[in-house]
N, C-alpha and C positions, 0 to 999 in steps of 0.2 A: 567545454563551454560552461560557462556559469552564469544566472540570472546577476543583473546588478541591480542590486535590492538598495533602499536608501539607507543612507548612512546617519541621516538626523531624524531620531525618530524616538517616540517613547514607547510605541507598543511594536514587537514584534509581530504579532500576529491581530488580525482582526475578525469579530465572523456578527455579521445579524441572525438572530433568530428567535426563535417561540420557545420560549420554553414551556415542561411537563411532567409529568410522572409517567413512571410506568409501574404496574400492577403485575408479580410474575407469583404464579403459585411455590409454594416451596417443594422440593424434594423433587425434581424435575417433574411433576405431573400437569398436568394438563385442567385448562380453567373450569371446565364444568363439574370436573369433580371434585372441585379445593374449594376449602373453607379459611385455611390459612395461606396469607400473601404477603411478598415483600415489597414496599412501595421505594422508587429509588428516582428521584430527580432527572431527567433527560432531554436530549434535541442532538440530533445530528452534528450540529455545526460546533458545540460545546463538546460534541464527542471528541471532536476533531482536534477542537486547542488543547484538550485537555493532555496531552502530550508534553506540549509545549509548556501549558502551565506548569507541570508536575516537574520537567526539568528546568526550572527555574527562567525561562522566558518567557518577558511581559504580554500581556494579553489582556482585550479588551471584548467584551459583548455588550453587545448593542440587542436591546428588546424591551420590553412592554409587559407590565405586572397590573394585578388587581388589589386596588389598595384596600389594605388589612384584612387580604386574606390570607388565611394559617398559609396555604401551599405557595403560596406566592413570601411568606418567611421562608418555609423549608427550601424556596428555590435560591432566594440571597443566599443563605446559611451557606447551603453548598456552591454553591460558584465561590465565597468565598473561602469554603474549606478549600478549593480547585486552584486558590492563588489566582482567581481572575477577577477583576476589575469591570464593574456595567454600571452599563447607563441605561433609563428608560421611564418615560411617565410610568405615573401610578393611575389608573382607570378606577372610578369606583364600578361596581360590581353591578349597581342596577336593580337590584332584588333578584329574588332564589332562578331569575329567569335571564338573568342578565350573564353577563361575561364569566369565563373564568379559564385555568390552564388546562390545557389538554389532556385527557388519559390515555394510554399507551399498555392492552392491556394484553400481556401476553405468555403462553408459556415457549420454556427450551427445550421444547419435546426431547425425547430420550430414545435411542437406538432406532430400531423401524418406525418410531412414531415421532414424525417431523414437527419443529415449530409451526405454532399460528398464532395471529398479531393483530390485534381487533385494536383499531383504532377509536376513539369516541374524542371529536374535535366538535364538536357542535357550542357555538357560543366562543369558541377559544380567540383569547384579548388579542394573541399576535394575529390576527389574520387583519387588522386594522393598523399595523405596523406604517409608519407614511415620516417622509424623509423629513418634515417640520416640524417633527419629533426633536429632532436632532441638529448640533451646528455644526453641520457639517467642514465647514472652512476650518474650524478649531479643532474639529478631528484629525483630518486631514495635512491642513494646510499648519496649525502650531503647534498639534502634537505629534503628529507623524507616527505613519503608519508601515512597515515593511512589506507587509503580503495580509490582502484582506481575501478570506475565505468565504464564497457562497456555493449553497446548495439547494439543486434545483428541488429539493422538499421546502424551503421555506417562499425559494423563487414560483412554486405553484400554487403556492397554499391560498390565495384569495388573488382576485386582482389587484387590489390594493399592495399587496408584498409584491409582487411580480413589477409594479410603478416601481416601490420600495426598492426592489435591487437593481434593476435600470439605472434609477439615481445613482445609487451607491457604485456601481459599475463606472460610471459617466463623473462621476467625481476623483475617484480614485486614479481613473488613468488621467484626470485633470493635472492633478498632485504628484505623480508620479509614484502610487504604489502599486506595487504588481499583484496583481487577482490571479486567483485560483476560484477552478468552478467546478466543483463536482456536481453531475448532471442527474442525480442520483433522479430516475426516471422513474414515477409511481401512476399505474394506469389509473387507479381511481381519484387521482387528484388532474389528471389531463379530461376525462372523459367532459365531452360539450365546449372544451375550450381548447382544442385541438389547434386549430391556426391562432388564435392569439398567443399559445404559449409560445407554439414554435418560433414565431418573430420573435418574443423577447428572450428565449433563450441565445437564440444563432443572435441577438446584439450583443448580448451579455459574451457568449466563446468569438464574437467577436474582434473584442477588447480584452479577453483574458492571454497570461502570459502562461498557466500550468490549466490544462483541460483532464479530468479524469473522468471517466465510467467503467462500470462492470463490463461483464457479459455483451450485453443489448445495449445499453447506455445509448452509442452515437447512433446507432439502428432503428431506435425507438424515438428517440426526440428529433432526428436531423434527416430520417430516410437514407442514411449513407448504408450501401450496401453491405454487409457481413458475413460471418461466418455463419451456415444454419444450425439451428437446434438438434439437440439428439447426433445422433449417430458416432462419430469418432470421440474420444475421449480428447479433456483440455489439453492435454499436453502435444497432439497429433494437428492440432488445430493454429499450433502458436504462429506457423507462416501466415495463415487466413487469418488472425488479429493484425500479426506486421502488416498485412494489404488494406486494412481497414484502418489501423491509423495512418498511416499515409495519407489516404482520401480524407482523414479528417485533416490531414494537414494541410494536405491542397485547399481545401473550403475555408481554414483557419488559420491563415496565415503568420497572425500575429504572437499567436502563442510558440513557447519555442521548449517548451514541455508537455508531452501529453502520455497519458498511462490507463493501466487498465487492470484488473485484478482477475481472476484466473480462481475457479471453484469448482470443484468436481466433489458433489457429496454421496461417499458411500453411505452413511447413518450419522446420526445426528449430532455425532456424537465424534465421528472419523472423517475429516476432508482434508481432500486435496489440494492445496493451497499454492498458487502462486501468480504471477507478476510480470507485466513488459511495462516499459517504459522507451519511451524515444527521445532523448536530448539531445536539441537539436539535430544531427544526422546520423547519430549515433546509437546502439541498439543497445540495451540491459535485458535481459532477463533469468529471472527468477524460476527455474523447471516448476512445476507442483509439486511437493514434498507433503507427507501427511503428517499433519497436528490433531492434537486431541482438543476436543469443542464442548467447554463447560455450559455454555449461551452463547452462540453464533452472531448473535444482535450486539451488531457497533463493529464488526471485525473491519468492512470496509471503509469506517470511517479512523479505525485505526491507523491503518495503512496510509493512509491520507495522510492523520496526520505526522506520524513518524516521518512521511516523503517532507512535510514541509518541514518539521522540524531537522530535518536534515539539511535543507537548503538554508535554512536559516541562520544555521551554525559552519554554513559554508563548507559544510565534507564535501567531497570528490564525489561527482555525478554517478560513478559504481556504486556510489556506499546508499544514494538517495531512495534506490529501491531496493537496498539489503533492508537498510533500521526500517521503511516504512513497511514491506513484509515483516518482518520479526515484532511490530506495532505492532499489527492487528491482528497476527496468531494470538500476542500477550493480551490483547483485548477480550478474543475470545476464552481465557479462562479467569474471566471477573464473571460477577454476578452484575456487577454495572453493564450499561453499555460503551463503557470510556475505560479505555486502557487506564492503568495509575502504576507507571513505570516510578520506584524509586531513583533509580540513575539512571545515566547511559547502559552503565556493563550488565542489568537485568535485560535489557532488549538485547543485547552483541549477545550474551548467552543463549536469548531464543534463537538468533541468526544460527550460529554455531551447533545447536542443537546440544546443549549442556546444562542439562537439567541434574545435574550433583548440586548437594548440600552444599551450602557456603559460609561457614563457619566465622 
């Protein structure tokens, strides 16, 4: 089986979101005791293209900057280093109290001392993100889109984004581009708005053609029953994922891709890595295999995106959860949180487990 993706279209891929920085101390140590840090451009959904971008397929972001502000240049610079192409008002700033991009601040803990991720979003421009921002017909409908990417981190982030991807959801299946939704589920951003997320998510996987989450993902935002926490190891577990996406497919009819990522962390440093996927009635999966984890942070938006970049280049449904595993191991040994694959044959080398010099 294979999605039919459009065939008139200028961007390959699409994703809305906020962009930010993130602050990580150097030399894997931990924030309260560093004084030196490296600040590196970020958002989920740019995780995600950036795949795509880096192998040479078109890509568009869609978001929301603070005009002239330095971090809001450092954020152009880099999407443009990224070969991706955006759109988005410029907001003035407001004085020292007003708007501005998000921080993102955190370390890659190291052996028994695990990551922590201090967000500081207070005042952050994309959380006013709203669909007349944007033309949407000319996106859509005269540039054409092939697979536009949301993530329920930008889909929760205020209710204003949550309208925001409804729209873009409600447009895109207008148009005929197929959505992808990773459900990337963050308790501190649901807490007080519990039923309103959950209706606009279940509209959003609704309408979507590829559904992904981790672990909890469809357990945590949709109530579908799951595997429990603790006890057997992932890989013991992987029939009770098969039972759990099923149920998501029953509830989700529309979609005819849905996946899920597979984490077993012995230290911070050593995990166990792997993968199911269902297209359409068909089973993939990836055993847990262990990779070495330089920064952890973005691995499963790797994976993401490697799956889509697979789809998009039209390989063979086997191959769509080999590259997107072997994405997001390569993800996890950047200091970024976005994979920066130079080819194809650097990710088939992670797959293969071929890590010799290449001359």
């Amino acid at each position: 089986m294979s999605l039919e993706l459009k065939k008139d279209y200028k961007y390959s891929l699409l994703v809305p979101t906020s962009m930010g920085v993130r602050l990580t101390p150097v030399n894997g140590q931990p924030v309260h005791t560093s004084n030196n840090f490296v600040m590196e451009v970020t958002s989920a959904e740019t995780n995600v293209a950036s795949v795509s971008s880096y192998l040479g397929l078109p890509v568009k972001v869609l978001t929301k900057f603070v005009k002239d502000s330095p971090i809001s240049n450092l954020i152009k610079r880099n999407l443009k280093n990224r070969n991706m192409d955006y759109e988005g008002l410029e907001v003035p700033q407001g004085g020292p109290w007003g708007y501005r991009h998000q921080f993102n601040i955190a370390d890659s803990g190291y052996g028994s001392r695990g990551p922590r991720v201090h967000n500081d979003r207070a005042g952050e421009v994309g959380r006013t993100l709203n669909v007349k921002d944007f033309d949407l017909e000319k996106i859509f409908g005269k540039e054409g889109v092939q697979i536009m990417h949301l993530s329920g981190l930008i889909a929760a982030l205020s209710p204003e984004t949550s309208e925001f991807c409804l729209e873009l959801a409600r447009a895109a299946k207008k148009y005929g581009t197929k959505i992808s939704f990773d459900l990337n589920y963050r308790a501190s951003f649901w807490k007080g708005r519990e039923g309103e997320l959950k209706a606009a998510f279940e509209e959003i996987a609704s309408v979507s053609d590829i559904l992904v989450g981790n672990e909890e993902d469809f357990q945590l935002c949709f109530g579908i029953e799951g595997p429990e926490a603790g006890g057997k190891s992932i890989e013991n577990k992987i029939e009770s994922f098969k039972g759990l996406i099923n149920k998501v497919k029953i509830r989700f009819p529309n979609a005819s891709v849905f996946a899920t990522t597979l984490r077993e962390v012995e230290h911070s440093n050593k995990h166990l890595w792997g993968a199911i996927m269902l297209e359409g009635d068909n089973w993939h999966v990836v055993n847990p295999r262990e990779i070495h984890v330089l920064d952890r942070i973005g691995g499963g938006d790797g994976f993401v995106g490697g799956m889509l970049y697979a789809i998009l280049k039209n390989m063979s449904p086997e191959k769509w959860i080999q590259f997107g595993w072997a994405s997001g191991a390569l993800a996890t040994t950047f200091l970024t949180d976005y994979a920066q694959p130079s080819d194809e044959e650097m990710v088939w080398s992670v797959w293969e487990g071929n890590a010799r010099v290449k001359r």
